[in-house]
N, C-alpha and C positions, 0 to 999 in steps of 0.2 A: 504494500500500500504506500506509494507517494504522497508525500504531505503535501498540502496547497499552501502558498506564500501569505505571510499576515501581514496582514497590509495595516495593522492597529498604529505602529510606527509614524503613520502618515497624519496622525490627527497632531493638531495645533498642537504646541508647548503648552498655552495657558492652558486650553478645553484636556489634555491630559493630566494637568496641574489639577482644576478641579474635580477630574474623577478621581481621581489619586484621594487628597483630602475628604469628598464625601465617601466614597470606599469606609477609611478608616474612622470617619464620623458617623455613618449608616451600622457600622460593624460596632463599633462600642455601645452605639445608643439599642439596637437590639440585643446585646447584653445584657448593656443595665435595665433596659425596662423589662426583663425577663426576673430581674431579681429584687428589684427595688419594690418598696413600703409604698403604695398608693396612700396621697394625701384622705384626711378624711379632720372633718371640721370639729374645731378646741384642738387639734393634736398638732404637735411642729414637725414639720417637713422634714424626712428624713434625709441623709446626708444623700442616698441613692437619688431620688426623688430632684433634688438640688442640681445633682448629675443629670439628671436627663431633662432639665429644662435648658441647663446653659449648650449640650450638644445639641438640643432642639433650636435652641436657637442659633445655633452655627449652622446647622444642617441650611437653616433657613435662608440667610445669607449663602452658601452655596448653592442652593436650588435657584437663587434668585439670578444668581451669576452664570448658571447654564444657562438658562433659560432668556437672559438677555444678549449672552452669549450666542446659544442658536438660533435667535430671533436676527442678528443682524450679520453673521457669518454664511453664506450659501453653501458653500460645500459640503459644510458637516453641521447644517440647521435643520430645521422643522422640516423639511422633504425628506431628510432621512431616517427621520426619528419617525415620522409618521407615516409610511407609504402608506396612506388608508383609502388611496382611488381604486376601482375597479382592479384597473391596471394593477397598478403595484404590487395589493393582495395578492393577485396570479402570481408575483414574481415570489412573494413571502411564501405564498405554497410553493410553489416550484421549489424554489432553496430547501426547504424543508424535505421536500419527497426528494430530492437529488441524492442531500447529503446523507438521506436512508439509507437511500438506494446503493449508492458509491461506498458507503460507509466514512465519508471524509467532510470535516469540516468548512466550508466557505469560508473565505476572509472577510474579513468586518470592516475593512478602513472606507473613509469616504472616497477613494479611488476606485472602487470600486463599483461594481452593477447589481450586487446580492443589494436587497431586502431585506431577508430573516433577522439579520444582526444589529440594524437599524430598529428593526419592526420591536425589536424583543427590549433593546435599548429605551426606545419610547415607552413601552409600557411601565417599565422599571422609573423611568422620569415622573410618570404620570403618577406612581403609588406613593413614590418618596414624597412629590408633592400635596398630594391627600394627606398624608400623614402630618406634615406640617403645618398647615394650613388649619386640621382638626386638632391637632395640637395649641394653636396659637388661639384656636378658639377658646381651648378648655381654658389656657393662661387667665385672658380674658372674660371669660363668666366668672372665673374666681375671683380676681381684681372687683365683679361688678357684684359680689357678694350674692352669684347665684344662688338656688337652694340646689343641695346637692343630691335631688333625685334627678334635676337636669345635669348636674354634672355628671351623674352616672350614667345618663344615656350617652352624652357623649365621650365618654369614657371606654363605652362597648364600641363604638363605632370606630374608634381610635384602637383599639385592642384588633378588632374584627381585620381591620386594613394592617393591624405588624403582624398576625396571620398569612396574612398574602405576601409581606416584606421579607417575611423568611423564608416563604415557597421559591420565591425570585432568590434570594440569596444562597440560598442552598444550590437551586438551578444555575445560578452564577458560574457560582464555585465550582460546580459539577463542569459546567462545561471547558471554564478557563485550567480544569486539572486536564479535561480529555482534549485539549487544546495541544496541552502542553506532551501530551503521551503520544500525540499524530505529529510530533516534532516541530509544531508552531509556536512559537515563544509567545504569546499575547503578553502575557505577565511583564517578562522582559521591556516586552517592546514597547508596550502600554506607559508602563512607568518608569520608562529611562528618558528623563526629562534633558538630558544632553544630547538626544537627535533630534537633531531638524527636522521639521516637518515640512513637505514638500508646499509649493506657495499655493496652491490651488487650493487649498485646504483653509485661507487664510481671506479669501476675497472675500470683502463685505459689501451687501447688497446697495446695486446703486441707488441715488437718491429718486425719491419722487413728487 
C-alpha cells in the first residue's frame, strides 16, 4: 500500500498556529470538565470549575480567530470547511467511499481537491463553537442571577454537545494515529510551524 502525500504542511503559519493552541485548549478543557465540581448556588466555585471557565474563555478567542480567519482567507476558508452544495457533498462521498475502497487516506491541505477532510474539519469548527457560545451563555445567566433550574437546562445542552466533542476527538485522534501508520506525517507536518506555507494558501478575498 503506497501512502498519499499530506499536503496539511500547506496550510498558513498563523491558521496552523491556531489549530495547534485550540488542539491543546479543546484537549484540556474536555478533561477538566470530565472531572470538575459543577457550580451549584451558596457553594464556591471549585478550583476545576475556575479551570474551565478561563480555557472557555480562551477557547473562545481562538474560535473567534479561525473563524475570522476563514472568513477573509480563500484558500483555506469557509468553501473548505463547508463543501455543503450539491456538488461538493458528491465529492465528500466520493472521498469517503474511495479511501474505503483503496484502503488509503486523502490529503487534507487546501491544495488540494478532496472534501472529506474539509467536510469533517467544518463540523469539528461548528461543535467547538456551540460549545462556546453555550458556554458563555451559562457564564452569563449566572452573572444575571438566573434560577438554577434554567441553569441546569442549559447545562444539559452544554454537556449533551462535549458528548459529540469527544466523539470528534476521539475520531480525530483515531485518524491522525492511522495517518501516521499509512506513512503521512499530518502530526508532523501540521505542527511544525517553521514550514512555509505555500502563498496560495494565504490570498485574502478581494475587496467588494
Amino acid at each position: 500500500m503506497q501512502p498519499t502525500h499530506s499536503a496539511s504542511s500547506n496550510w498558513s503559519r498563523p491558521l496552523r498556529l491556531i489549530h495547534l493552541l485550540l488542539a491543546i485548549a479543546v484537549t484540556l478543557q474536555l478533561f477538566v470538565g470530565s472531572f470538575m465540581r459543577s457550580p451549584h448556588p451558596g457553594r464556591v466555585d471549585s478550583t476545576g470549575f475556575v479551570v474551565h471557565e478561563i480555557l472557555g474563555a480562551t477557547i473562545l478567542v481562538l474560535v473567534a480567530a479561525h473563524w475570522i480567519w476563514s472568513c477573509t482567507h480563500r484558500g483555506e476558508g469557509l468553501r473548505h470547511l463547508f463543501p455543503w452544495s450539491r456538488t461538493r457533498l458528491h465529492e465528500v462521498l466520493d472521498d469517503l467511499l474511495s479511501s474505503i475502497r483503496v484502503r488509503r487516506l486523502h490529503a487534507g491541505g487546501p491544495s488540494t481537491h478532496g472534501s472529506l477532510a474539509g467536510f469533517v474539519h467544518g463540523l469539528g469548527l461548528l461543535t467547538i463553537t456551540a460549545m462556546v457560545i453555550i458556554g458563555g451563555a451559562f457564564y452569563l445567566a449566572r452573572l444575571a442571577g438566573m434560577s438554577f433550574g434554567h441553569l441546569d437546562l442549559i447545562e444539559d445542552v452544554h454537556d449533551t454537545f462535549a458528548v459529540i466533542l469527544w466523539v470528534y476527538w476521539g475520531g480525530h485522534l483515531a485518524a491522525t494515529v492511522l495517518h501516521s501508520l499509512l506513512g503521512q506525517p499530518v502530526w508532523r507536518s501540521m505542527f511544525n510551524l517553521r514550514h512555509p506555507a505555500t502563498s496560495h494558501t494565504t490570498d485574502t478575498l478581494p475587496n467588494t
